[in-house]
Z-matrix of the N, CA and C atoms (Angstrom, degrees):
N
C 1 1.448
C 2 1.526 1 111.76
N 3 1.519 2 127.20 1 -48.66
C 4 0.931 3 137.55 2 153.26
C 5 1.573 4 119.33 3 1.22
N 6 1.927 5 100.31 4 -83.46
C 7 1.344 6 102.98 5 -155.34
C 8 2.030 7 98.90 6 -70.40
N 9 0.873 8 123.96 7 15.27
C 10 1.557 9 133.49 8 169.92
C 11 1.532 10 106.50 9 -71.04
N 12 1.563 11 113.12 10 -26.67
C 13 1.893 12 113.12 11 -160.59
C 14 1.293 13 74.81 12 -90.26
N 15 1.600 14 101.58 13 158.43
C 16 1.484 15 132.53 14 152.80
C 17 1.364 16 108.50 15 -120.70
N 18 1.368 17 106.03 16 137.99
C 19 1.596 18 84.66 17 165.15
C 20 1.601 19 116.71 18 -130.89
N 21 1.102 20 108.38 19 122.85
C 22 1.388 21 95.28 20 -172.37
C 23 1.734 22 134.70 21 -119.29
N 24 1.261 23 117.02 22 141.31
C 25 2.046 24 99.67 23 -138.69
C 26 1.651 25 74.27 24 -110.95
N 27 1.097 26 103.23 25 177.69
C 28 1.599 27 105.81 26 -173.49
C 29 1.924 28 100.35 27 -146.20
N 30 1.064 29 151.95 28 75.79
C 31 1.179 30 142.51 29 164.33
C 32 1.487 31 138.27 30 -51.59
N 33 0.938 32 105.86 31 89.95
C 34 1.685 33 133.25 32 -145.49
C 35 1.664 34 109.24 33 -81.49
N 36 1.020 35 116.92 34 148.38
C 37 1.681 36 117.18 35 -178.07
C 38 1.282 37 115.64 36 45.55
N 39 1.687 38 124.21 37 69.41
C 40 1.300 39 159.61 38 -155.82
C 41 1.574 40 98.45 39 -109.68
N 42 0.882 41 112.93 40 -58.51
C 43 2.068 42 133.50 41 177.77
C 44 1.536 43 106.76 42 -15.39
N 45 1.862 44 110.41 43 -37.74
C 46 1.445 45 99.86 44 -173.62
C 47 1.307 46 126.24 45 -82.57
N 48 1.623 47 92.08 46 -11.98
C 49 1.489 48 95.56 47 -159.65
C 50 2.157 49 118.86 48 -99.04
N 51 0.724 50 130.76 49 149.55
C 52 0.754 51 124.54 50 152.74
C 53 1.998 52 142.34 51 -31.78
N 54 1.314 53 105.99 52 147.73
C 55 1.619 54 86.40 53 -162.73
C 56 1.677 55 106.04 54 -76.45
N 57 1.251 56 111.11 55 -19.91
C 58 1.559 57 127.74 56 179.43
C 59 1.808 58 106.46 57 -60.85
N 60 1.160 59 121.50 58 -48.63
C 61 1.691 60 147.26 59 149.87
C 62 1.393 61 111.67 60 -57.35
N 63 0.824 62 124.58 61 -30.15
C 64 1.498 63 129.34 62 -166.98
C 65 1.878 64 95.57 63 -86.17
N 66 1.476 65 111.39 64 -60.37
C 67 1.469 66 134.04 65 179.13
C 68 1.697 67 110.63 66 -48.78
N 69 1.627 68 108.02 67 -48.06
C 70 1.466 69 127.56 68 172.87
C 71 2.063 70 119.56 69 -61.22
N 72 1.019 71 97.07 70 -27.99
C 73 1.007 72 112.67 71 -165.99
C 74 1.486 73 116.37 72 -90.50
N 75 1.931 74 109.93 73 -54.68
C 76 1.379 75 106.16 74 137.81
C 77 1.557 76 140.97 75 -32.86
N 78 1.144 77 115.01 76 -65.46
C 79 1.554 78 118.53 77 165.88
C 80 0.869 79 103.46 78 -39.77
N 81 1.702 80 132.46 79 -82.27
C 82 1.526 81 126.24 80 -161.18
C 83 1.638 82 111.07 81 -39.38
N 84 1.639 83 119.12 82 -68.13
C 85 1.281 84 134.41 83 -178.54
C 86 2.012 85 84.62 84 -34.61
N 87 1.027 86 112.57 85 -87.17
C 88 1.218 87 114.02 86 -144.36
C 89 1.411 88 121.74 87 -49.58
N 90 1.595 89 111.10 88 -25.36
C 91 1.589 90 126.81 89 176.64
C 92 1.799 91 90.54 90 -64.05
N 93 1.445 92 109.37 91 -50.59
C 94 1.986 93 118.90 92 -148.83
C 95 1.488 94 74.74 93 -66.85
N 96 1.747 95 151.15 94 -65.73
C 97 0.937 96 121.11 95 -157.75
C 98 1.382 97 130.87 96 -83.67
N 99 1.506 98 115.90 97 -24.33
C 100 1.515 99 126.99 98 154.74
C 101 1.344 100 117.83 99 -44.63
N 102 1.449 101 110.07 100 -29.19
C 103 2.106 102 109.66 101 -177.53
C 104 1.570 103 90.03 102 -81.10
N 105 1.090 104 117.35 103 -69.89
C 106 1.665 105 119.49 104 -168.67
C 107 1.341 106 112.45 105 -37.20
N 108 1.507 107 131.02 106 -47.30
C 109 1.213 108 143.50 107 166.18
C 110 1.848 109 108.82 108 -48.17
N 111 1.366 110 115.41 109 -58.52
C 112 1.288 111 108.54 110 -175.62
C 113 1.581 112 121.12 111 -73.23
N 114 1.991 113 109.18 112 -26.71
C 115 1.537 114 100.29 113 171.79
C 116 1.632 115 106.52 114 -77.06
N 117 1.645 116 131.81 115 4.45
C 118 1.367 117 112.05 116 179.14
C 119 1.520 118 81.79 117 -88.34
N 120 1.147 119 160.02 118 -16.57
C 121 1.253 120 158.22 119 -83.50
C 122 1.649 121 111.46 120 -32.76
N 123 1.573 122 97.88 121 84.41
C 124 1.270 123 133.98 122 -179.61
C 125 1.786 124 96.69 123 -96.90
N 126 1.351 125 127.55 124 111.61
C 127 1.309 126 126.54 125 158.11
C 128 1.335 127 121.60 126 -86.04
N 129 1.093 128 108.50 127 62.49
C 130 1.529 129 129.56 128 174.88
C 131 1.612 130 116.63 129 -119.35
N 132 1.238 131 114.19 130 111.87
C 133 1.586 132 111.58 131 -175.78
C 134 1.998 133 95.91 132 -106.97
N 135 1.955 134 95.71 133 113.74
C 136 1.338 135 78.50 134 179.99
C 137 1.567 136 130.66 135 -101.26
N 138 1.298 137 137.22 136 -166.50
C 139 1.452 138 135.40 137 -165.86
C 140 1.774 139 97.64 138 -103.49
N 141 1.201 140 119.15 139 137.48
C 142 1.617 141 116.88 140 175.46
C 143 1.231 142 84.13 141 -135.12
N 144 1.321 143 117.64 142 148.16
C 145 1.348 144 141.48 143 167.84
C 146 1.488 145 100.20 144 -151.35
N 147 1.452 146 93.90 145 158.14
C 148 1.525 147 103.84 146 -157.17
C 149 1.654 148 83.90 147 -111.56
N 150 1.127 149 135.96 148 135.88
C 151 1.597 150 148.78 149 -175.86
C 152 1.825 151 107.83 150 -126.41
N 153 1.121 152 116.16 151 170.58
C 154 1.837 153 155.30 152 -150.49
C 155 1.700 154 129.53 153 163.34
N 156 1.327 155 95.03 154 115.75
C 157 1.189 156 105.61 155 150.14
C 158 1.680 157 138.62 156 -28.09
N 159 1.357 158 87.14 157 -33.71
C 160 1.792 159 111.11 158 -161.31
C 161 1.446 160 102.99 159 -79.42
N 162 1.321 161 113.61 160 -41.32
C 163 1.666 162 105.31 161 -174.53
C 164 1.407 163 101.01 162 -157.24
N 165 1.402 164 113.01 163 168.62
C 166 1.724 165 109.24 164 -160.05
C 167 1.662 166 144.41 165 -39.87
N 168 1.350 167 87.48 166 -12.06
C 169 1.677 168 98.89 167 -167.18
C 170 1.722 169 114.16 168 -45.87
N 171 1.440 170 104.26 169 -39.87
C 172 1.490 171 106.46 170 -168.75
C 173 2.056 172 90.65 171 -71.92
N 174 1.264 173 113.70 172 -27.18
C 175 1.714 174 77.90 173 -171.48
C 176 1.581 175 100.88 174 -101.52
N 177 1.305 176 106.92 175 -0.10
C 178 1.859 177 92.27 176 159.18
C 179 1.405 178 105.73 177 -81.11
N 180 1.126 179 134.42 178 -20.58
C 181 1.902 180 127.17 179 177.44
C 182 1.560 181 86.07 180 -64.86
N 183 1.181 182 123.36 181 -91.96
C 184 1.464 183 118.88 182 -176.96
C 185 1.251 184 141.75 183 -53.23
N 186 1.378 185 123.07 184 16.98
C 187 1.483 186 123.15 185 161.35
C 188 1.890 187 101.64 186 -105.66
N 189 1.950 188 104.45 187 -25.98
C 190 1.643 189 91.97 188 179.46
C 191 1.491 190 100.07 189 -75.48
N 192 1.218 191 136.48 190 -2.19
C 193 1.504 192 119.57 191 -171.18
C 194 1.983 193 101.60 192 -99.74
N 195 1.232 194 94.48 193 -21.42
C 196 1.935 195 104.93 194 -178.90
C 197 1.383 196 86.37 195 -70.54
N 198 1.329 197 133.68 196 -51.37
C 199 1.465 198 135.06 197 -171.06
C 200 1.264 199 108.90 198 -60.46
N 201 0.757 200 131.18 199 -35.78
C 202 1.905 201 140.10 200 -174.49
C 203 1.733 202 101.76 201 -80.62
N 204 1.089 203 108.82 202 -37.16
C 205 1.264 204 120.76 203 -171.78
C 206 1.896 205 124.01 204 -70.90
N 207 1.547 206 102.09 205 -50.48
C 208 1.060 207 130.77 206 163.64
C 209 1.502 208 141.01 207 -106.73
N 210 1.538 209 116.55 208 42.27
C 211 1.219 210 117.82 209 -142.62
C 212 1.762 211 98.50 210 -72.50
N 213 1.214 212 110.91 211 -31.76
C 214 1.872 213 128.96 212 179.94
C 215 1.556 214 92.92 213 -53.57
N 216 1.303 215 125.24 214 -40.58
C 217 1.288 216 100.50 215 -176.07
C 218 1.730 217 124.22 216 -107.71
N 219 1.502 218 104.29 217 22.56
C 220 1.562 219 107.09 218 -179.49
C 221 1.681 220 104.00 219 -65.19
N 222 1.431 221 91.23 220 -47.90
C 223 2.311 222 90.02 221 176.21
C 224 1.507 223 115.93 222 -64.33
N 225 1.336 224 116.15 223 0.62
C 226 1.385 225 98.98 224 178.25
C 227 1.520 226 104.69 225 -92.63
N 228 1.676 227 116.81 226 -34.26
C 229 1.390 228 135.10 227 -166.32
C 230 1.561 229 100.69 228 -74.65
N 231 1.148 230 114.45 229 -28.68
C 232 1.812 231 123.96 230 170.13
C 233 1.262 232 96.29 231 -51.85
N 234 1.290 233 94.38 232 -70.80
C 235 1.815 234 103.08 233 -154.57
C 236 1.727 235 101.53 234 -51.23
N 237 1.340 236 109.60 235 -50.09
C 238 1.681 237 110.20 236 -169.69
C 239 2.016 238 117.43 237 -44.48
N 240 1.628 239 78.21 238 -49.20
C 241 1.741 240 105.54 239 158.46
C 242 1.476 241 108.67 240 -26.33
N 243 1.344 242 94.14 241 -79.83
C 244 1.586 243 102.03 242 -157.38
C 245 1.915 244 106.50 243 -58.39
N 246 1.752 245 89.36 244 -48.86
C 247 1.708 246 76.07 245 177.06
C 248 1.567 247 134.51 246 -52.17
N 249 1.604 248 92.29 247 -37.38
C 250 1.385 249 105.59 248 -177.36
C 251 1.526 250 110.15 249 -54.19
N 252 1.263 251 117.53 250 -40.18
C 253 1.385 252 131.49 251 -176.14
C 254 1.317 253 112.75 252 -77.82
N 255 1.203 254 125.29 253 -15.13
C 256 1.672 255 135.94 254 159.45
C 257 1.355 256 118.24 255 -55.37
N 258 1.212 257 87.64 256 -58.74
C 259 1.862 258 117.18 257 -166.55
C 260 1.546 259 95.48 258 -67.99
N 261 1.547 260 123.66 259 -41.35
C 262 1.524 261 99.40 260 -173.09
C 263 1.555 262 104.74 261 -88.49
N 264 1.067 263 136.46 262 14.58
C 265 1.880 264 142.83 263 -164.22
C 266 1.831 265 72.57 264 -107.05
N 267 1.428 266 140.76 265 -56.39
C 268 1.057 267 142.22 266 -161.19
C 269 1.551 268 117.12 267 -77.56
N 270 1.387 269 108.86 268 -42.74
C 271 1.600 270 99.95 269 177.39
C 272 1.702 271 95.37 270 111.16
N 273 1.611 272 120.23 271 -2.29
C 274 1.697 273 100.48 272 -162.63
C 275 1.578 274 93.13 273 -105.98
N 276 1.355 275 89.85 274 108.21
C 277 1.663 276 132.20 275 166.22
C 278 1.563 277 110.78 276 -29.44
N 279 1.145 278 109.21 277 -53.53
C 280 1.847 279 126.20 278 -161.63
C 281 1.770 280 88.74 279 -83.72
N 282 1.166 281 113.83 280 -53.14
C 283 1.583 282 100.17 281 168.58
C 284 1.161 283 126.97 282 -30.77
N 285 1.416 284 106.48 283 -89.56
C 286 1.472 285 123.38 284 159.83
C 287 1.240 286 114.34 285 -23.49
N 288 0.769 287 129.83 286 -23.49
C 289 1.684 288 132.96 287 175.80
C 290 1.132 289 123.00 288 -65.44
N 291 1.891 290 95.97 289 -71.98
C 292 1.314 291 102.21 290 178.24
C 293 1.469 292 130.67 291 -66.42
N 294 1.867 293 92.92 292 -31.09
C 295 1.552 294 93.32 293 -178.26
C 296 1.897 295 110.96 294 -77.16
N 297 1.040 296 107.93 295 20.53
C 298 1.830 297 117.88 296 -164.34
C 299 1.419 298 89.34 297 -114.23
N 300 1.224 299 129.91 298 -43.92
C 301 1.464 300 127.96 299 154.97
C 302 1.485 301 144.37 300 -62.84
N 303 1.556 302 110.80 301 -35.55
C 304 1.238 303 110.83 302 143.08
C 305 1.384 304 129.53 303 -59.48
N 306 1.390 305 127.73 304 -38.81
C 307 1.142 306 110.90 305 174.75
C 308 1.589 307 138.40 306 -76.74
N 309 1.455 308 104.13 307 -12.01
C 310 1.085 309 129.56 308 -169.01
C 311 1.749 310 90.59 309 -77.52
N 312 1.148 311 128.50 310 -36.68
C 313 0.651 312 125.00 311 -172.33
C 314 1.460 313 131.68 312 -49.85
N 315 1.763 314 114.07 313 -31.35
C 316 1.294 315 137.55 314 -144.30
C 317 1.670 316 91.72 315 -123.35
């Protein structure tokens, strides 16, 4: 059941620091939560990524964890994609619509 968890830590407001600090900081985090994990003897190796406001990192942390999350529905969000992207090369309005509403949805 175990190897099913992910766990994934996110280290947030990174922007100030330096990449030398930035590099230091990872390691540490990642050893402090990899030890804690192995004295619960938790076989879980988890994901740290270092995230910001400032530039994409925080929504690539959170679209790879939506991906992990929902993998059954990445082919449906393709497909909506592609139509949606049909429909505006085409001009059909009611497409775009609906598929602008389904996705909005998610």
């Amino acid at each position: 059941m175990l190897q099913n968890i992910v766990v994934s830590v996110f280290i947030h407001k990174v922007d100030g620091l330096s990449e030398d600090q930035r590099a230091d900081a990872l390691r540490d985090i990642n050893f402090r939560v990899t030890e804690e994990l192995s004295e619960a003897e938790i076989g879980i190796i988890p994901k740290i990524q270092l995230t910001s406001v400032y530039d994409y990192s925080i929504f690539e942390a959170l679209s790879i964890v939506g991906q992990k999350l929902i993998p059954e529905l990445l082919s449906t969000f393709e497909w909506l994609l592609n139509a949606f992207k049909k429909s505006l090369r085409y001009g059909s309005r009611d497409v775009v619509r609906c598929c602008h509403e389904v996705l909005h949805c998610y």
